[in-house]
C-alpha positions as CSV (number, residue, x, y, z in Angstrom):
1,X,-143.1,132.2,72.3
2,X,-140.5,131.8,68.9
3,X,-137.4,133.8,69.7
4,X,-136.4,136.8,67.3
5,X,-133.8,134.6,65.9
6,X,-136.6,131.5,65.2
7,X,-138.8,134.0,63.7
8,X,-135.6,135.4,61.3
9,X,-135.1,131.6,60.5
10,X,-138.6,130.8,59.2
11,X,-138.5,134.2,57.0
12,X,-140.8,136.5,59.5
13,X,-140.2,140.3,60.4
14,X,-141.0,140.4,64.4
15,X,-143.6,142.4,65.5
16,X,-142.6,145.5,67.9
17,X,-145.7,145.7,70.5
18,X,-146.3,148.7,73.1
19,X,-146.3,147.7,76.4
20,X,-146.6,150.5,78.0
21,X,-145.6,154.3,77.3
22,X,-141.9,154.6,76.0
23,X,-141.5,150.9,75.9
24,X,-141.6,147.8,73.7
25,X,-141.2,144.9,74.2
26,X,-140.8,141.9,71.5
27,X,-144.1,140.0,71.5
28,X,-142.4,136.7,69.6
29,X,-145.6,137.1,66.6
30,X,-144.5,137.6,63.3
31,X,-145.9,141.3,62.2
32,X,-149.5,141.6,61.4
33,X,-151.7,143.2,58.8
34,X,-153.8,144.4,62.3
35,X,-153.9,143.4,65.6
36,X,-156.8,143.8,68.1
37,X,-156.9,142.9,72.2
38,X,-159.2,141.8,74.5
39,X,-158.9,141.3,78.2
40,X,-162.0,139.7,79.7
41,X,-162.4,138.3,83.6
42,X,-165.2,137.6,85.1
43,X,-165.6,135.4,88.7
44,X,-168.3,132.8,86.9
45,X,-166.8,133.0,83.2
46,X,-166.1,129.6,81.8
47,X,-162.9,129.6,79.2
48,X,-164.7,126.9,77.4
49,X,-167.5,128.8,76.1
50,X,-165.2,132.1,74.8
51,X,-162.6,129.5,73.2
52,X,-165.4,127.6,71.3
53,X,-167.4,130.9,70.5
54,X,-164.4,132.6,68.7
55,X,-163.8,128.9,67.0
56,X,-167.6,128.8,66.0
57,X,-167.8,132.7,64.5
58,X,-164.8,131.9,62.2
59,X,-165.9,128.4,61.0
60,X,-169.5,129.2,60.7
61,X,-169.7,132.8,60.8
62,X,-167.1,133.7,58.1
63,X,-166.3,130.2,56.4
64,X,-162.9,129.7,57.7
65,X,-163.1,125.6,57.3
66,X,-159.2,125.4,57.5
67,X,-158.1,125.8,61.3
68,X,-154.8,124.6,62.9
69,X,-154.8,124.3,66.4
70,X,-150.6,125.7,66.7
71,X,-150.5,125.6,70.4
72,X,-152.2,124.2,73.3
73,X,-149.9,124.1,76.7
74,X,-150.6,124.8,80.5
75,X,-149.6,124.7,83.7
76,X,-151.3,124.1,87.1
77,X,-150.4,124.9,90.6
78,X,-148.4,121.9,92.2
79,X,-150.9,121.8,95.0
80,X,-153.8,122.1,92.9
81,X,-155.9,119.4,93.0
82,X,-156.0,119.6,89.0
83,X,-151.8,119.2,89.4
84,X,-152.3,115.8,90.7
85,X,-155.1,114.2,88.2
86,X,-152.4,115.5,85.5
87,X,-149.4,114.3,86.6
88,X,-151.2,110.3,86.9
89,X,-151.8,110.9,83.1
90,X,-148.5,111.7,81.9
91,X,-147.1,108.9,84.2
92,X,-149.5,106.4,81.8
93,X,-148.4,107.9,78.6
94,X,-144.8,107.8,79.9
95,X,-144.9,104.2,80.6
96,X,-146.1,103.6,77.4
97,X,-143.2,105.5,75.8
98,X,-140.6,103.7,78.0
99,X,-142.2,100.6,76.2
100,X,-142.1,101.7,72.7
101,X,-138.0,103.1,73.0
102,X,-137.0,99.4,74.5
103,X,-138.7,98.3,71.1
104,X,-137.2,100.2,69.2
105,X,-133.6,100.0,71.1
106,X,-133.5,96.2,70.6
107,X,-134.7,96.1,67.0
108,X,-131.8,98.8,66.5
109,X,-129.7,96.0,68.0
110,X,-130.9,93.3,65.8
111,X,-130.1,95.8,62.8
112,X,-127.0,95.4,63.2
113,X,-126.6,91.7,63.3
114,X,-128.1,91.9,60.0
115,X,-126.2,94.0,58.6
116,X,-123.1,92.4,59.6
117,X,-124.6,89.1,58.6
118,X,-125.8,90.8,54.9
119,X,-121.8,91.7,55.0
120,X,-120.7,88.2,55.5
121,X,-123.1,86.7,52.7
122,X,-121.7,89.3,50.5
123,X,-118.1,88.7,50.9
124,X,-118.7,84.9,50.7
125,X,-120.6,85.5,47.4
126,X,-117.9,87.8,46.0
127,X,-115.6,84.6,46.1
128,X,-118.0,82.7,43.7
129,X,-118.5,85.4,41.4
130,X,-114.8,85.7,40.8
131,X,-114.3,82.2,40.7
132,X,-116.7,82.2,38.1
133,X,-114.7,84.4,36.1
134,X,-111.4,82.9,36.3
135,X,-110.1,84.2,39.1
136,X,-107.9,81.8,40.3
137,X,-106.9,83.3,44.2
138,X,-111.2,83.1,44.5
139,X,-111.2,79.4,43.7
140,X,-108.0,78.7,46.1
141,X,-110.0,80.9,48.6
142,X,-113.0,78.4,48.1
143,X,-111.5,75.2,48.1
144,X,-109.9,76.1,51.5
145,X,-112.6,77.1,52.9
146,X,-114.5,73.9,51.9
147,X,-111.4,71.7,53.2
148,X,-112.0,73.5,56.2
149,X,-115.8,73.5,56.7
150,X,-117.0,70.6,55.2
151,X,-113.9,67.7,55.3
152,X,-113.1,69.2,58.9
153,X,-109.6,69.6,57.9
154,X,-106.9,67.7,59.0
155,X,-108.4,66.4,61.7
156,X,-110.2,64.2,59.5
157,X,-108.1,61.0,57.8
158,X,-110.8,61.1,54.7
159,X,-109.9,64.8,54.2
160,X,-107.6,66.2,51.5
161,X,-105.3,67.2,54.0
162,X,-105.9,63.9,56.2
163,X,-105.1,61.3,53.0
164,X,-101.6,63.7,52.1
165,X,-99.9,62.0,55.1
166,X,-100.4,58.7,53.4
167,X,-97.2,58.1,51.5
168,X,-99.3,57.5,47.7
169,X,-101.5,61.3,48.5
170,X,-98.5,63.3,49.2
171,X,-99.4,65.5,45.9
172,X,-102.9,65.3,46.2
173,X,-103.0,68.9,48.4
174,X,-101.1,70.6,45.6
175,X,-102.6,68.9,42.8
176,X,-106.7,69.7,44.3
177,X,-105.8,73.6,45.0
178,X,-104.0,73.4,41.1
179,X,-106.7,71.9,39.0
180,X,-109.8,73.7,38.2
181,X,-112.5,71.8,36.0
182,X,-115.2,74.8,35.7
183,X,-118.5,72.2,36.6
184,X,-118.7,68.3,37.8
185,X,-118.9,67.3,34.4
186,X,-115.8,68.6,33.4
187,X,-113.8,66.6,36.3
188,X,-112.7,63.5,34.3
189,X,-111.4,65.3,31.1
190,X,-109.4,67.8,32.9
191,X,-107.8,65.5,35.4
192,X,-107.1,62.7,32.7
193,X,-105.7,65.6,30.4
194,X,-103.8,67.7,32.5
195,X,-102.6,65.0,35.3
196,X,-101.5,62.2,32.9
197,X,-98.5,61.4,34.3
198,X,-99.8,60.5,38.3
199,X,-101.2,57.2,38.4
200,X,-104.9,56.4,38.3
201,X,-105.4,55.8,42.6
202,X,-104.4,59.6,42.9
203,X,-106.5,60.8,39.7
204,X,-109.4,58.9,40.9
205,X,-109.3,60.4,44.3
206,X,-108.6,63.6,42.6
207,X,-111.6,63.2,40.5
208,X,-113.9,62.5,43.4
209,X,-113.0,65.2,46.0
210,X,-113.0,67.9,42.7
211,X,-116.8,66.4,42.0
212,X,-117.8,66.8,45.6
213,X,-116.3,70.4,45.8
214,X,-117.9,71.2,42.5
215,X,-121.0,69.9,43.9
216,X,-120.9,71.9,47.3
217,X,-120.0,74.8,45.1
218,X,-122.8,74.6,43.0
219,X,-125.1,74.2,45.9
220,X,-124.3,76.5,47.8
221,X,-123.8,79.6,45.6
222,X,-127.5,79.4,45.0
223,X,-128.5,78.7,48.8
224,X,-126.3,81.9,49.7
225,X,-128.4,84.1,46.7
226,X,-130.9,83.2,48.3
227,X,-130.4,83.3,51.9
228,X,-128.7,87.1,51.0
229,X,-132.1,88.1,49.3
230,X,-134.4,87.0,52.1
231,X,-132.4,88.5,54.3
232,X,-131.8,91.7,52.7
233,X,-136.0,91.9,52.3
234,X,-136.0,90.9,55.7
235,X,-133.8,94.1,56.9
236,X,-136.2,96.2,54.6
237,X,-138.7,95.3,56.3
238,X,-136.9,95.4,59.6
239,X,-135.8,99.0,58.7
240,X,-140.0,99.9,57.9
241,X,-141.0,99.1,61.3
242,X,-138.6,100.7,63.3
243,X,-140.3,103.7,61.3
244,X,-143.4,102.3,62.0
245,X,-142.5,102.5,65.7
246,X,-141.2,105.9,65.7
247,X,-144.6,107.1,63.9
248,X,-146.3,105.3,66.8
249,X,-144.3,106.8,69.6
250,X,-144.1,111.0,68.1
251,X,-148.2,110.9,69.1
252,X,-147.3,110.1,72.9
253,X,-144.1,112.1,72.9
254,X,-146.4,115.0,71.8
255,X,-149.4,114.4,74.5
256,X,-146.5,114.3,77.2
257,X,-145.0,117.5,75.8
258,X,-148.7,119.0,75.9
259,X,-149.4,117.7,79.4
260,X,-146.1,118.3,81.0
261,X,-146.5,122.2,82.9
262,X,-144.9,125.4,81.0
263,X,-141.9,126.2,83.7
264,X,-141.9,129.7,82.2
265,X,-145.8,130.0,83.5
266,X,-145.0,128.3,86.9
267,X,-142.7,131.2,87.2
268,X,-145.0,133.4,86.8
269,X,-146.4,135.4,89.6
270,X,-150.4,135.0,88.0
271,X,-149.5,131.7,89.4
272,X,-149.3,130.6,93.4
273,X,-148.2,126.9,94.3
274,X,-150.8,127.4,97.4
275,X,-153.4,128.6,95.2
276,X,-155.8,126.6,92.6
277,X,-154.4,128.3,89.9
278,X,-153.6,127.4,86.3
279,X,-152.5,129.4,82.9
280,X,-153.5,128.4,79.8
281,X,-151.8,128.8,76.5
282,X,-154.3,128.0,72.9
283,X,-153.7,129.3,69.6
284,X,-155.5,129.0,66.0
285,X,-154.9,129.4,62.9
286,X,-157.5,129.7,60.6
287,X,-157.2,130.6,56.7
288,X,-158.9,130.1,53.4
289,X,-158.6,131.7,49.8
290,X,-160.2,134.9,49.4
291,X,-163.3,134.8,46.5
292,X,-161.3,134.0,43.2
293,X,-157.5,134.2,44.9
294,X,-155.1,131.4,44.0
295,X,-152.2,132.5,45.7
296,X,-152.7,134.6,49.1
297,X,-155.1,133.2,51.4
298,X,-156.5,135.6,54.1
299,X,-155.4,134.1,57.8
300,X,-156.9,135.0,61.2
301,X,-154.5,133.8,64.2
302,X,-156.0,134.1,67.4
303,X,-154.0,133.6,70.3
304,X,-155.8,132.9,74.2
305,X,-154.1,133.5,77.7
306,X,-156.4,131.9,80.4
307,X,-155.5,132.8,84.0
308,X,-158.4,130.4,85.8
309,X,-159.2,128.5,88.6
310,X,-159.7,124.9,87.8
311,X,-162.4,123.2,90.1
312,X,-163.3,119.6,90.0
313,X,-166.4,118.6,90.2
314,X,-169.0,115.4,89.0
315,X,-170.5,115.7,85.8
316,X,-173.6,114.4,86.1
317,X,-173.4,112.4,82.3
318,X,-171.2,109.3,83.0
319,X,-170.1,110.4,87.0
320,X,-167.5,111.4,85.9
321,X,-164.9,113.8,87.7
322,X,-163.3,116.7,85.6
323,X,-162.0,120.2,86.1
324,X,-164.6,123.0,85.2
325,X,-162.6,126.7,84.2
326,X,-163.1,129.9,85.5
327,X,-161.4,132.9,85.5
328,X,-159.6,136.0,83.3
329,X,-158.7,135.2,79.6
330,X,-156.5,137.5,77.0
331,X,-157.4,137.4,73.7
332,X,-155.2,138.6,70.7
333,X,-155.9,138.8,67.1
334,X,-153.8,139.2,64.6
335,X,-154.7,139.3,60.6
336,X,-152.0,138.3,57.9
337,X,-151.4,137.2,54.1
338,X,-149.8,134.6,53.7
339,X,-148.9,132.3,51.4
340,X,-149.7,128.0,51.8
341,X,-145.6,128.4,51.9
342,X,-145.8,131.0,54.5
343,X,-148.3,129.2,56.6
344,X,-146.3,126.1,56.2
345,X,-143.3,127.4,57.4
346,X,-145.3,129.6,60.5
347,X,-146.4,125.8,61.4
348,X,-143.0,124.2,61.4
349,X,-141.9,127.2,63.6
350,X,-144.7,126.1,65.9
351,X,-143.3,122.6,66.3
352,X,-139.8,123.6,66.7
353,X,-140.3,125.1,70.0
354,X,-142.9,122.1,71.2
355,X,-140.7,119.2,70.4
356,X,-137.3,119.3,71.5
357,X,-137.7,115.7,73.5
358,X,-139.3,114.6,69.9
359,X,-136.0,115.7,68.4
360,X,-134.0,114.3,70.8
361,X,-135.5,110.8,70.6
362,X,-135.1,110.9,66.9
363,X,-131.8,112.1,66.9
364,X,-130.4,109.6,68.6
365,X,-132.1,106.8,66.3
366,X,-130.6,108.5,63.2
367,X,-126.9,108.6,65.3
368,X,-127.7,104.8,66.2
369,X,-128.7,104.0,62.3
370,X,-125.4,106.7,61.5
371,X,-123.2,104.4,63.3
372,X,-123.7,101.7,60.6
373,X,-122.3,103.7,58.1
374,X,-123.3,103.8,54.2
375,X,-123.9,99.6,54.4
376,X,-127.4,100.0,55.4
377,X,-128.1,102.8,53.3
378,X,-126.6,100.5,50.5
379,X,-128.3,97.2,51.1
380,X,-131.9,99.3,51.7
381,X,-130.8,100.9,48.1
382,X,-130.5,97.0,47.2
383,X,-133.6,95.7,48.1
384,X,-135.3,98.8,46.7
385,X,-133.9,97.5,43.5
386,X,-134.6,94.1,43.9
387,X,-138.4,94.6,44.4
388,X,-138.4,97.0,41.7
389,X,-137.1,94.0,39.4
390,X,-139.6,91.9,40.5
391,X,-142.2,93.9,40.2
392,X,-141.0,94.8,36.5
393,X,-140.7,91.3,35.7
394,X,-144.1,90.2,36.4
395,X,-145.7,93.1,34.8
396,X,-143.5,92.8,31.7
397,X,-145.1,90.9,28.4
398,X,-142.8,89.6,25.6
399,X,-142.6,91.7,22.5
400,X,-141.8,90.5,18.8
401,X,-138.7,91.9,17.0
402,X,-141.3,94.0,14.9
403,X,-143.3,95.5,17.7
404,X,-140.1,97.0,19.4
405,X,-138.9,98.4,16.2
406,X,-142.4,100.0,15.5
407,X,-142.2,101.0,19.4
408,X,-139.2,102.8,19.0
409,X,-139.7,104.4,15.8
410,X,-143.5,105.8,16.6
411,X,-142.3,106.7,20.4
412,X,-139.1,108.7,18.9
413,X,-141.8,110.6,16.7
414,X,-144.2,111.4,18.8
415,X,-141.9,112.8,21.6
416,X,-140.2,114.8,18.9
417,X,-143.4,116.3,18.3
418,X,-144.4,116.3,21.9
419,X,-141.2,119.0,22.7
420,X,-141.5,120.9,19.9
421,X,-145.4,121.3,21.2
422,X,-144.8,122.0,24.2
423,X,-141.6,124.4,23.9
424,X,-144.3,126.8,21.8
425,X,-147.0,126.3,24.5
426,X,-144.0,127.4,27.4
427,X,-143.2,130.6,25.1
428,X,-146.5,132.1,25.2
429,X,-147.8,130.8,28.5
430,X,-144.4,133.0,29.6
431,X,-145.2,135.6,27.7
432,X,-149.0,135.8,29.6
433,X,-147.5,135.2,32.9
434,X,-145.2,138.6,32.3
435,X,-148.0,140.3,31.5
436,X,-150.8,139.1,34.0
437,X,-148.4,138.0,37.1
438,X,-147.9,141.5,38.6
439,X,-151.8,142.6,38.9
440,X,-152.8,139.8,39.6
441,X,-150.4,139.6,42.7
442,X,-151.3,143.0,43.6
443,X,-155.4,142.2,43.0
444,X,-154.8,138.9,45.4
445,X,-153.1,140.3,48.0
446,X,-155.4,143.2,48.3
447,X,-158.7,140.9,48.5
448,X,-157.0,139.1,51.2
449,X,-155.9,142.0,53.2
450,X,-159.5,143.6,52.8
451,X,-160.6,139.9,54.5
452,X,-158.0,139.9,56.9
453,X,-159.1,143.4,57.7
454,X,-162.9,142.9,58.2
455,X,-162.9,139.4,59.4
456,X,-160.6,140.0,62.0
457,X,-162.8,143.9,63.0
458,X,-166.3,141.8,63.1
459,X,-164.3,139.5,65.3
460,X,-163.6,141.9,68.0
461,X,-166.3,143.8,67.8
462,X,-169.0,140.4,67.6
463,X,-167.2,139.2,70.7
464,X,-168.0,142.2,72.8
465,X,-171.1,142.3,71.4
466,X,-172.0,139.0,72.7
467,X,-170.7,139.1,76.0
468,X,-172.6,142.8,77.0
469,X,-169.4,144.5,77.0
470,X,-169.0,148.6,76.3
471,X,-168.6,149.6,72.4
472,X,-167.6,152.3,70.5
């Protein structure tokens, strides 16, 4: 059950039940419209037939087509022959998992080699771009870097730094790093121009090593665009199914959560290890909108307690061997009216108690995707863009200078008219909604209490009814 801070958090008041005479106890519900108990054992009853019969009367009975099954848990006595048949079920789903998180663990890994690598194209890339501009640290940067990669530096005689131990290429280091033709075709007029006065064996070595860097420049500016777009689609993509694989693995971590035992009910004392014993926790919500509500929808939640005694036997369909139920069950039902907010909210409350090892599992994702910092947030950002681009490009037709004026000028018009329409509309649908928000509130919730109330009587009283029990 929520604690009385879990139910403050979601926005409920706790309800205050009477336990015995003088004192209450906190039940962990949030407080109800009306609240009716049933306590039911019987040595032959099966728990199967009184879950399915309250689930039947509300569907069919009363037209409650929206249920929620909020919790289902158990526990079973650890030498109990259902215990064991249990416990070989979780170990297959746990295996599974164990499978999944090494997936996920490595592609983590490989996230980050693309990232770094996405950080390396970049940095390379913002060399070209400023040498493209002028910048002339960015083109000194570049040249070195092709000396380095390409003419193996000087540990090749052919290189620029090779030839300038020759005695006629002592300048040609300074004079390569100093020149810069902006393309290959450039080459020849700028060397002839601005390096005159050197005689033609050094401006024609010059020439060629500038052509060749301009070249490799060239080239390679437009394989890194590339390769940093491919990548960056590929660490999109990477990114999608590491998602992908946490969708796949919340299912499993949910069964294992279901099918590992309650410790608070193993505790219990309805519950002996020596015994074939189990406890059984189910709870629905059904709800649906009152005839002609909008806003408050009447909700039944009806919460069972099994005590039984779990016996495994053959089912004659299929051979099959599975455990039959018998025993006490405690039924509570409580009537609210709520909001789709409210129920929203009383649903998320639900899951916050059933998956902390959920939680945990995607915590420590986010902290593994956290450690990368805002780069991965910024390239995903990036490729977002880029296949928005894309996808703008191909859908985009060419317009005539005439077409975009009259665009413009109609579109300008007709949203000018468009606010001034709908600025009169918002003043009187405001004025209507002052006028008709308060009874019609007031009308909604009281259909939906009147439900809550009647649905939730017939119920109680139908149940006992059916199953030969005392009325009054």
């Amino acid at each position: 059950m929520p604690s009385s801070k879990l139910l403050k958090d979601f926005g409920f008041e706790e309800e205050i039940w009477e336990e015995s005479k003088g004192a209450f106890v906190p039940t962990g519900f949030p407080a109800p419209v009306k609240k009716y108990k049933l306590v039911w054992e019987v040595p032959n009853m099966s728990i199967e037939e009184t879950y399915f019969w309250v689930l039947s009367h509300l569907r069919d009975g009363w037209g409650y087509t929206n249920v929620d099954k909020t919790i289902d848990v158990f526990a079973a006595a650890e030498n109990s022959a259902f215990f064991g048949v249990t416990q070989q079920r979780i170990g297959l789903q746990q295996d599974k998992v164990s499978q999944f998180l090494a997936t996920i663990g490595k592609m983590i890994k490989e996230l980050f080699q693309l990232v770094r690598e996405l950080r390396i194209i970049e940095e390379r890339l913002k060399y070209y771009e400023d040498s493209m501009k002028g910048d002339e640290a960015a083109e000194i940067a570049l040249k070195g870097i092709w000396i380095d990669l390409v003419e193996g530096g000087a540990k090749n005689p052919a290189s620029v730094y090779g030839m300038a131990h020759q005695v006629q290429f002592t300048a040609l280091p300074d004079l390569f790093f100093s020149t810069h033709p902006r393309t290959a075709a450039e080459v020849d007029k700028v060397v002839d121009t601005e390096r005159a006065q050197f005689n033609k064996v050094v401006r024609n070595v010059l020439k060629r090593k500038l052509a060749q860097y301009l070249r490799w420049k060239e080239a390679t500016y437009k394989e890194l665009k590339t390769r940093f777009g491919f990548v960056l689609k590929y660490l999109k993509q990477h990114y999608e199914i590491i998602k992908m694989y946490m969708t796949w693995v919340k299912p499993y971590l949910r069964h294992i959560r279901r099918l590992t035992l309650d410790e608070e009910k193993v505790l219990t004392p309805d519950l002996i290890s020596a015994f074939e014993g189990s406890m059984l926790e189910v709870e629905l919500l059904a709800h649906k909108f009152p005839g002609g509500n909008k806003k408050y929808k009447s909700c039944i939640l009806v919460h069972f307690l099994f005590r039984t005694r779990p016996a495994m036997s053959y089912q004659q369909e299929g051979y099959q061997r599975g455990p039959i139920h018998v025993g006490k069950v405690e039924i509570n039902i409580r009537g609210y009216v709520w909001t789709d907010e409210q129920i929203k909210k009383f649903k998320e409350m639900r899951k916050a108690e059933d998956f902390e090892l959920m939680r945990s599992v995607s915590e420590s994702v986010k902290a593994a995707m956290d450690a990368l910092g805002d780069e991965l947030q910024r390239y995903l950002k990036k490729a977002e863009e880029s296949e928005k681009e894309e996808k703008e490009k191909a859908e985009e037709k060419p317009k005539t200078v005439f077409e975009k004026f009259v665009n413009r000028l109609l579109g300008k018009k007709v949203e000018e008219k468009k606010e001034e329409g709908k600025k009169e509309v918002e003043k009187e649908k405001k004025k209507k909604e002052i006028k008709l928000k308060w009874w019609q509130e007031n009308a909604e919730k009281k259909a939906a209490k009147n439900e809550v109330l009647l649905v939730a009587y017939e119920t109680y009283k139908n149940f006992k009814k059916a199953h030969n029990m005392i009325q009054w």
